[in-house]
SEVEXPA-329200 format. One record per atom (N, C-alpha, C): x, y, z negated. Coordinates in pm, whole numbers, plus 32768, in hexadecimal, padded with zeros to 4 digits. Layout:
N
XYZ...
//
This chain:
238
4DBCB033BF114D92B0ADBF574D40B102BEF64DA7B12EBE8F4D47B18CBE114D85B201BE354D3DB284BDD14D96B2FEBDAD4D77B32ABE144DA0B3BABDC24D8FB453BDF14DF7B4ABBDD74E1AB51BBDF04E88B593BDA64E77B5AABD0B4DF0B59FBD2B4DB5B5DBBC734DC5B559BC024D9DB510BC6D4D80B46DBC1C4E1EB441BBF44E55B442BC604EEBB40EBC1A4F27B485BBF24F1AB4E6BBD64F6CB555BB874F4AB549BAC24EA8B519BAEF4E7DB513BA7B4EACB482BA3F4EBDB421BA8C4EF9B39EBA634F68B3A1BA234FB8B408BA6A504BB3FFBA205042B45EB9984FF4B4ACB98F4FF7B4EDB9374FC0B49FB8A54F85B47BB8CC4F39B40DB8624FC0B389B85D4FFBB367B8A65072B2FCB88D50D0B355B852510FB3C2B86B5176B41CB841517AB3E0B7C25107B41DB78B5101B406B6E25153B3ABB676511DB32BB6DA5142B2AAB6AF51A8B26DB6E85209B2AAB6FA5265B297B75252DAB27CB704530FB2BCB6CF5383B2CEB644538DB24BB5F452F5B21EB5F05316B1A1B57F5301B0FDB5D3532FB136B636532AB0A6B69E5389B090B6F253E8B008B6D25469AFEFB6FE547AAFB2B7655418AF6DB7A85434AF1DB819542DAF6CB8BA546EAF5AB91B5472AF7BB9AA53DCAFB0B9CD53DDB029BA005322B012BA2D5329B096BAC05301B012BB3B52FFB061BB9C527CB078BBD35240B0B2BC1351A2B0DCBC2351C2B0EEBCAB518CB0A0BD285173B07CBD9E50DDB0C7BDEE50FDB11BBE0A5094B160BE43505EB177BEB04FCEB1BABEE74FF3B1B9BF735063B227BFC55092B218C04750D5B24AC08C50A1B2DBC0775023B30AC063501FB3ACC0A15066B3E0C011502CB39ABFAA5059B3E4BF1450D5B3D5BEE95146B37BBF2A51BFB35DBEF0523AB3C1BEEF51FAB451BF36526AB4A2BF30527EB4EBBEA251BEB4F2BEAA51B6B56DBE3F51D0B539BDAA51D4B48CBDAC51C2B424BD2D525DB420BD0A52A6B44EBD865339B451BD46536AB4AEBD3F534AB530BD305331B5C6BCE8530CB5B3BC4C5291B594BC7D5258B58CBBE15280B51FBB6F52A1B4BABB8952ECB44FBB55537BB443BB3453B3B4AABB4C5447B48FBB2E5486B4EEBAC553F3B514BA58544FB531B9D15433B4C0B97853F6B455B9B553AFB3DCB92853DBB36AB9495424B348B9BE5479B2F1B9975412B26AB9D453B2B2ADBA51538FB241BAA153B5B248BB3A53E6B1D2BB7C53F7B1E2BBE653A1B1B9BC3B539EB1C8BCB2531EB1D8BCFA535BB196BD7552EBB133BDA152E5B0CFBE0B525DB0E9BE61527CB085BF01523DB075BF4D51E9B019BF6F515FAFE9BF9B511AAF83BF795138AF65C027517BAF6CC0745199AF17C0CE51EBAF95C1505248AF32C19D529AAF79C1D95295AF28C28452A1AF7FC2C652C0AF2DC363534AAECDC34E533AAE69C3AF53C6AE1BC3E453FEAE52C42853D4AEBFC4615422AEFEC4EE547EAF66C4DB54D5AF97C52E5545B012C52054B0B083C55354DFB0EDC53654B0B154C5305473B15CC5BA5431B17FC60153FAB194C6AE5395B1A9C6C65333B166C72152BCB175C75B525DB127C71E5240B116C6B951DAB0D2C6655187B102C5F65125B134C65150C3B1A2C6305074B172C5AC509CB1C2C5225050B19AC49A5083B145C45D50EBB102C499516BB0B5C45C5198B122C3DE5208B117C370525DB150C32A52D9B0F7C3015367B11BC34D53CAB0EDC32A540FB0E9C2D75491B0BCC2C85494B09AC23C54F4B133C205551FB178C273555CB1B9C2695529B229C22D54A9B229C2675444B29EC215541FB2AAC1A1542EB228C157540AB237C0C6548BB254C07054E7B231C0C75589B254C0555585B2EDC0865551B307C0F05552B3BDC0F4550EB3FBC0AB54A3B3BAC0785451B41AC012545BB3F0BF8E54BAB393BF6854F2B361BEE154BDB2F4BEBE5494B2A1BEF9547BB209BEC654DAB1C8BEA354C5B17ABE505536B117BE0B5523B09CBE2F548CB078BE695457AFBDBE5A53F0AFBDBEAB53B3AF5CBECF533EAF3BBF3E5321AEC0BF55529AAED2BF285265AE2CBF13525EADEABFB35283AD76BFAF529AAD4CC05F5225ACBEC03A51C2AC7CC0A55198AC03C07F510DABF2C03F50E6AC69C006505FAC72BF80500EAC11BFF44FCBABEBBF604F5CAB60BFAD4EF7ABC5C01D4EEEAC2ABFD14EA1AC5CC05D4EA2AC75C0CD4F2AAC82C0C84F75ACA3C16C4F8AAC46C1A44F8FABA9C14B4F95AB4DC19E4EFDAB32C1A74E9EAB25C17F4E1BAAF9C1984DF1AB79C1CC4DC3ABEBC1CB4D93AC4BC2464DBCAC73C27F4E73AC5DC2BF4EADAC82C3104F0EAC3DC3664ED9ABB1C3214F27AB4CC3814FA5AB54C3644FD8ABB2C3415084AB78C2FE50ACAAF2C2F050EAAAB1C3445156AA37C32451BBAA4AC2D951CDA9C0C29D524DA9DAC29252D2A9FEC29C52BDA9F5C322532CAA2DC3635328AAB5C38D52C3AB09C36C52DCABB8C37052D5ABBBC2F052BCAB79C26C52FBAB81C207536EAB72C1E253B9AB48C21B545BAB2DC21E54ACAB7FC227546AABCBC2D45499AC37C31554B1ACA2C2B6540EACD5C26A5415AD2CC251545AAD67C1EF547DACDCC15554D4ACC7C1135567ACCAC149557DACE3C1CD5601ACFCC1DC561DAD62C1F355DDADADC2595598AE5EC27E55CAAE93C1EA5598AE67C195556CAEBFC11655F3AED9C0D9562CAE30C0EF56E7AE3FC0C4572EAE9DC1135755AE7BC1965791AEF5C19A5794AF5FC1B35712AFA8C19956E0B033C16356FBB061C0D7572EAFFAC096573FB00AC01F56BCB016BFD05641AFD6BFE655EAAFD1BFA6560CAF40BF44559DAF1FBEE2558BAEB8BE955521AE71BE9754FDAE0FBEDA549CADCCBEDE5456AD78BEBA53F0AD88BEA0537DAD0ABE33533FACB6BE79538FAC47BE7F534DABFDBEE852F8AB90BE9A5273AB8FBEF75224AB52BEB551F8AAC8BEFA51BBAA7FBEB251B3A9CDBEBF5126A990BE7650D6A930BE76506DA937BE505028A8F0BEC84FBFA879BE7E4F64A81FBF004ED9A839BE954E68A832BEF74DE9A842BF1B4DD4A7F2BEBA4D17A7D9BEBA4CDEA778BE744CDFA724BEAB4CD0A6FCBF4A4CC8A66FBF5E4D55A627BF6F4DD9A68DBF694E46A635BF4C4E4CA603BEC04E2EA65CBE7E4E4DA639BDDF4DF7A5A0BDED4D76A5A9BDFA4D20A527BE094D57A4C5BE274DAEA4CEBE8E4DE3A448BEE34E92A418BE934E97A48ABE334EE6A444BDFC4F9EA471BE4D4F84A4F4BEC24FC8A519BEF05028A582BEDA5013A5AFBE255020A641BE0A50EAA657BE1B5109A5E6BDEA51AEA610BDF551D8A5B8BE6351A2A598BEEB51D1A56BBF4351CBA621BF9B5140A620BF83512DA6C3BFC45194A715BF9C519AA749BEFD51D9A785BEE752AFA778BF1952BBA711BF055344A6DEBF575363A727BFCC52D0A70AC01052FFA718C08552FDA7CEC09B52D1A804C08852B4A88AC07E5349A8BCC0595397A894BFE453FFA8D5BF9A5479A897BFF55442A82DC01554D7A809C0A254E8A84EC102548EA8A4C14C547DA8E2C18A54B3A952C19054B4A999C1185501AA0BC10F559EA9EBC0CC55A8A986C094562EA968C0575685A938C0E85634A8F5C135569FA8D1C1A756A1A956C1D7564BA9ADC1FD5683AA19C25656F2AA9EC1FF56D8AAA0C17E5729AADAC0F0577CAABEC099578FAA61C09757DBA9DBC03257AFAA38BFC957BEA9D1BF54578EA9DDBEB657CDAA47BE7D5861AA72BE845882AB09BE475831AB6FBE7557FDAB71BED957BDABEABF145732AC01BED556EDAB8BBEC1565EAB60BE8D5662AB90BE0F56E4AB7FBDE156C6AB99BD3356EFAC3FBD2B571BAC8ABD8F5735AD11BD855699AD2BBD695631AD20BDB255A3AD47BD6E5557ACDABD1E550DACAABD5154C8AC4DBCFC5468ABF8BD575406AB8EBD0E53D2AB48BD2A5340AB65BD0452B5AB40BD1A526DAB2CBCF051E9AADBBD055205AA8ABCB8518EAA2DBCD050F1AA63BCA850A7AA49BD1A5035AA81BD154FA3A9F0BD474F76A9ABBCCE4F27A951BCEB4E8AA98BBD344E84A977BD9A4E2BA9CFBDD64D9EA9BBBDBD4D7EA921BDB54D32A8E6BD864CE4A919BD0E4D29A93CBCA64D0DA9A9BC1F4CF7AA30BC2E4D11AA82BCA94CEAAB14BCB04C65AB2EBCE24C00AB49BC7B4B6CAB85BCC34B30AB2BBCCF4B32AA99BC934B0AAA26BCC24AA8AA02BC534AC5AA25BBC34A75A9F5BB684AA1A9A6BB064B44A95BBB6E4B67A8D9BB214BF2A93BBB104C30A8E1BAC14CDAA8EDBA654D15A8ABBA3F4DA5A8DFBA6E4DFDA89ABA434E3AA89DB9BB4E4BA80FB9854E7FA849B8E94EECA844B8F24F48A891B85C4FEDA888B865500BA811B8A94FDFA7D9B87F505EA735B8805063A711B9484FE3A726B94E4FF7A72CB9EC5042A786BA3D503DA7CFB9F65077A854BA4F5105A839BA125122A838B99F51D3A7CFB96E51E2A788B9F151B3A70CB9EC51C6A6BCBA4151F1A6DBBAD551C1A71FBAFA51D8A770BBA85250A7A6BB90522DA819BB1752DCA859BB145356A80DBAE8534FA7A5BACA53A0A747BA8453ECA6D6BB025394A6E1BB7553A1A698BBFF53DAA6CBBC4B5396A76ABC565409A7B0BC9D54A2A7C8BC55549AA7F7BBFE5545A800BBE05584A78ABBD15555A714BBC55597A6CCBBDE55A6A692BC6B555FA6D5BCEA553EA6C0BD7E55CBA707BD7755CBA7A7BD5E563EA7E3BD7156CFA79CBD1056BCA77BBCB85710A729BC795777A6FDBCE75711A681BD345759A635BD8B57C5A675BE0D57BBA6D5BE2F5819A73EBE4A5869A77DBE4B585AA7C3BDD058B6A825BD65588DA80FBCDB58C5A7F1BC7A58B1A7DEBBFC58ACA885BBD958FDA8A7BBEB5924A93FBBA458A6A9B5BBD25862A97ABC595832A9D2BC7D5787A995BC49577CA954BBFD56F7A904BBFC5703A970BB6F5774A93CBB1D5779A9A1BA775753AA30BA97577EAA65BB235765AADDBB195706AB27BB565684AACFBBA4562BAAF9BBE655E7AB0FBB795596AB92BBA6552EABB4BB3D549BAB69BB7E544EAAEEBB3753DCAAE9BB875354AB17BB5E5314AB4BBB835273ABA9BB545219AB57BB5F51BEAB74BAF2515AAAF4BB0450C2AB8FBB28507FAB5BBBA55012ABA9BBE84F68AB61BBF24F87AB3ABB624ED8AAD7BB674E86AB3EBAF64E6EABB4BB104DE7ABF8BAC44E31AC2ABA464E7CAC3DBA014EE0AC6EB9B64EA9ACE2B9544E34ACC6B8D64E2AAD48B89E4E58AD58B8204E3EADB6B7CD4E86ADA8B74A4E4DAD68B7044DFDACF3B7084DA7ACBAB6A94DFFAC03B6B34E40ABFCB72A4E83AB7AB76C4F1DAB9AB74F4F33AC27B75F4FCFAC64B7B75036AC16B7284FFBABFFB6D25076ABEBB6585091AB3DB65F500BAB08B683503EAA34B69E5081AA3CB6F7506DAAA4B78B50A9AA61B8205144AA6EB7DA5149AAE5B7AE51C7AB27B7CB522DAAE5B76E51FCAAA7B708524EAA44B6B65263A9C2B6C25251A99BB7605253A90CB7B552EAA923B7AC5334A8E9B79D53D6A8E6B7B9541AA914B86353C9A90BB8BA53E6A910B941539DA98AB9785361A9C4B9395319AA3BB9535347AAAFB9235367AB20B98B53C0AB68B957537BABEEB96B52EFAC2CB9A152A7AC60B99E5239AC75B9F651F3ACB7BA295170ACC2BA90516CAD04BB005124ACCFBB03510AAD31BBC0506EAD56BB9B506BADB5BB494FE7ADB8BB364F98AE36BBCD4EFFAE0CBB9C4E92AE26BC174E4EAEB1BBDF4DC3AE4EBBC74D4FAEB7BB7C4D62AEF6BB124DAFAEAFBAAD4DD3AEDDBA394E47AF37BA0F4E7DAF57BA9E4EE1AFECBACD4E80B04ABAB94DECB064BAEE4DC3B0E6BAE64DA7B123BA974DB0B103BA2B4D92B131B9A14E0FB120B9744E2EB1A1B95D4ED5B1C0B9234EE0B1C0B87A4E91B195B83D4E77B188B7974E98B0B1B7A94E32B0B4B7F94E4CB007B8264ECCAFAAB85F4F03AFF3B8AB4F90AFFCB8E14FFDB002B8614FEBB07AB8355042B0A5B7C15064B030B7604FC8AFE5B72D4FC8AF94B6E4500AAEE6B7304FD8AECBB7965037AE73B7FE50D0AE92B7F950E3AF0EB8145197AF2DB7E851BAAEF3B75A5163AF2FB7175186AF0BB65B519FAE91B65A5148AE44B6915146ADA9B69351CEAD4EB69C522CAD96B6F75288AD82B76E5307AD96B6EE52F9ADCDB68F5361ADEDB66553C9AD69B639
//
């Protein structure tokens, strides 16, 4: 819940720059009021622009809801479904994470569905039983070709704002569980899911995560708002 008109006009302008010499995918997920004007302003540089969360529901009586239909009307390409926050301050189950990852399909959106256990699962030693179960969830209601049309992202929640961190090899490890979770499914579609790693991601880390073999880029947070910082997280990615 960042940004302004001025603030993200000036964001992109400051990313514009650095834009040319950076090869990897880079979509910028914003809030709902700014995503019309972000895909105006964004579509001579070659970023596409996403939604940080979408209703399960068809279009109707659900006041402050936004469907999915509304964001492919104002040019969205993707929409994060799942963020740990929506499941921890909004009660999101799994199972309106599923939903909403399906909503998003056939709207023709692309969805980042996200996965990720707490500190006291990690503690107990629960982190890829949690995580399993989370990605079954949407794979049974999507099957695995559909999953890999957007992406994945693991987000150790435990590590955001907490003090503590995750290092590569851990964060390897998670992504290395899931594609091979999806493996067990679809082979073809495990090679072709993109999965994001969402544990604190700045340019001082962005070059170890991203050279984990199973890590295929970020879901980055704080280190989005600073578009010199970002830029350099893209560089990373290459």
């Amino acid at each position: 819940m960042n940004g302004s008109q001025a603030a993200n006009a000036a964001w992109l302008q400051a990313f514009a720059s650095r834009r040319a010499a950076l090869t990897c995918d880079i979509v910028v997920c914003a809030p709902a009021v700014y995503l019309a004007s972000l895909v105006s302003l964004a579509s001579d540089h070659r970023v596409d622009i996403g939604a940080q969360d979408l209703s399960e529901r068809a279009p109707g009586a659900f006041t402050g809801d936004i469907a999915a239909a509304m964001l492919v009307d104002v040019g969205c390409g993707w929409v994060i479904v799942g963020h740990s926050e929506r499941r921890q301050l909004h009660g999101e189950s799994d199972v309106i994470v599923a939903a909403k990852a399906e909503v998003a399909l056939a709207a023709g959106l692309k969805p980042i569905v996200c996965v990720g256990e707490s500190l006291a699962e990690r503690e107990a030693g629960s982190t890829l039983d949690v995580v399993r179960r989370q990605l079954d969830a949407v794979i049974e209601r999507i099957g695995p070709a559909d999953l890999a049309r957007g992406a994945l992202a693991y987000e150790p929640v435990w590590a955001i704002g907490t003090g503590r961190t995750a290092t590569p090899a851990q964060a390897q490890e998670v992504h290395a569980a899931v594609r091979t979770h999806v493996a067990g499914r679809d082979a073809a579609s495990a090679d072709a899911v993109r999965i994001l790693y969402g544990g604190s991601v700045k340019p001082a880390n962005a070059g170890e995560i991203f050279g984990q073999p199973d890590i295929d880029g970020g879901l980055i947070g704080g280190a989005s708002l600073v578009a010199e910082d970002f830029a350099a997280i893209c560089a990373a990615a290459r």
